[in-house]
C-alpha positions in Angstrom: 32.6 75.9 125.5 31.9 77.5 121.9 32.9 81.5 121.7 31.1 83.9 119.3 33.3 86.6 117.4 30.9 89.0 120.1 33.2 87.1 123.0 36.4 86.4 121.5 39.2 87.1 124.0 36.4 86.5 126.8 38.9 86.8 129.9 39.2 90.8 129.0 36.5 92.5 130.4 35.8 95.7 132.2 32.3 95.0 132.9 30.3 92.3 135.2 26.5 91.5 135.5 24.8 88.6 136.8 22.3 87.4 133.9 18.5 87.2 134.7 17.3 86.2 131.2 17.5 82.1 129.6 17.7 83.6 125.7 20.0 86.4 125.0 19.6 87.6 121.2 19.3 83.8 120.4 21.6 82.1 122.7 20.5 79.9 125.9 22.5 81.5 129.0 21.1 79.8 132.4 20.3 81.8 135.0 23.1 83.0 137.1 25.7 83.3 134.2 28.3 86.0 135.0 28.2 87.9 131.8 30.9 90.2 130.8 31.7 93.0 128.2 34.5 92.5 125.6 36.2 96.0 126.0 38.9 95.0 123.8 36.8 93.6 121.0 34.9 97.1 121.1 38.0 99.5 120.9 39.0 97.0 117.7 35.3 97.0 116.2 35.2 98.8 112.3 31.9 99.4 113.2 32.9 101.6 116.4 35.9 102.4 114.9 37.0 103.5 111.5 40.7 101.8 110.8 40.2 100.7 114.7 43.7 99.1 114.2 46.1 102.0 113.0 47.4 104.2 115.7 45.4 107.9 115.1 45.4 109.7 117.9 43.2 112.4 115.8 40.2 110.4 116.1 39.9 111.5 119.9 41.1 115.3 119.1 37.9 118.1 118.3 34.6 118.9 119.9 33.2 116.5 117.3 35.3 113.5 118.9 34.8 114.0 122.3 34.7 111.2 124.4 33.9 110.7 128.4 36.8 107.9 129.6 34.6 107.8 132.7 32.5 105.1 131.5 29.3 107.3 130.2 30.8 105.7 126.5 31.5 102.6 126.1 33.4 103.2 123.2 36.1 103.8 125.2 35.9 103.0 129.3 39.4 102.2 130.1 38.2 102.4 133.8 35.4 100.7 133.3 31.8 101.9 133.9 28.8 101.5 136.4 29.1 100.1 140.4 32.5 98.1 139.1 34.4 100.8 137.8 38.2 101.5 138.9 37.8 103.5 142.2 41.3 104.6 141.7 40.6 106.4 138.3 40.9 109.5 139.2 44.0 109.1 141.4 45.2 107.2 138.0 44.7 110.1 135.5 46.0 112.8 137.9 49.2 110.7 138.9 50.1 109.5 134.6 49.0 113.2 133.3 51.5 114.6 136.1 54.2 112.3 135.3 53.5 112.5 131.4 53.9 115.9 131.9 57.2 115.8 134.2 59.1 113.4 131.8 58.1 115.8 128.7 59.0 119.0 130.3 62.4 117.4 131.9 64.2 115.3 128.8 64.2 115.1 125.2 63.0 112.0 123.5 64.4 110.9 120.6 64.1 107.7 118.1 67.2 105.2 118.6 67.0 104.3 115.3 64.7 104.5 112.0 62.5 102.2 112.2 60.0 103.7 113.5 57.5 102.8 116.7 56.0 99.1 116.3 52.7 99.3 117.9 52.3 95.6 117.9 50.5 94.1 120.8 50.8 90.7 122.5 47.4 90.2 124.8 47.9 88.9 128.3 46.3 89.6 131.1 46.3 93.1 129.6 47.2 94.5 126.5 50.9 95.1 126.3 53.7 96.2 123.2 54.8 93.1 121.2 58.1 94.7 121.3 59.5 96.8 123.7 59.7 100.9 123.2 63.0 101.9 123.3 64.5 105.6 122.4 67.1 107.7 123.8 66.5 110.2 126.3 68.7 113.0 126.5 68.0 115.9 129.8 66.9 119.3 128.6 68.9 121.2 131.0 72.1 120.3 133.2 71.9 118.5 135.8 73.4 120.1 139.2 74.9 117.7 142.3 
């Protein structure tokens, strides 16, 4: 099997389709091919992204960088988009903004040392830290038995 930079990484997708067509943009698919979109080569793509590999939070901040997570953009569809997209999404971004929100309000989080948050990945079946985060977490108010 020969892999184009288009589907490096081909095992993570967030999209399906059954393929109609023999030529895609040049490139003999028989009919029938399950073909898939490369959501991590798009979040990693200069020309989607500028500096897609440094961790800027800022690029998603503003009316001007508004972005629909829902699957409308495929710049950024964590859940996926179309009939196949995560039917738990919702349940997903209620339950992590609630418990985001918990563990802020609760504790205190602090760096356990200097050097810094290493945002290196190691690719699985999904994308997870190279190296585990690790910080001290201190309780913002006392704790009564």
């Amino acid at each position: 099997m020969t892999t184009h930079n288009h589907i490096d990484n081909f095992w993570v997708f967030a999209l399906v389709s059954k393929c109609t067509q023999e030529n895609i943009d040049g490139y003999h698919v028989p009919e029938g091919t399950t073909a898939m979109v490369n959501m991590w080569a798009i979040a990693r793509d200069p020309e989607v992204w500028r500096d897609p590999l440094e961790f800027m939070p800022e690029r998603f901040m503003g009316e001007e960088n508004e972005f629909s997570i829902f699957g409308s953009d495929l710049r950024l569809a964590p859940f996926g988009a179309g009939r196949r997209s995560c039917p738990g999404k919702n349940l997903g971004l209620t339950t992590v903004t609630f418990w985001v929100a918990k563990l802020l309000h609760e504790f205190e989080w602090l760096p356990l040392d200097d050097g810094g948050v290493d945002l290196t990945e190691l690719l699985r079946l999904s994308c997870e830290m190279a190296n585990p985060l690790t910080v001290q977490v201190r309780p913002r108010r006392e704790l009564s038995c």
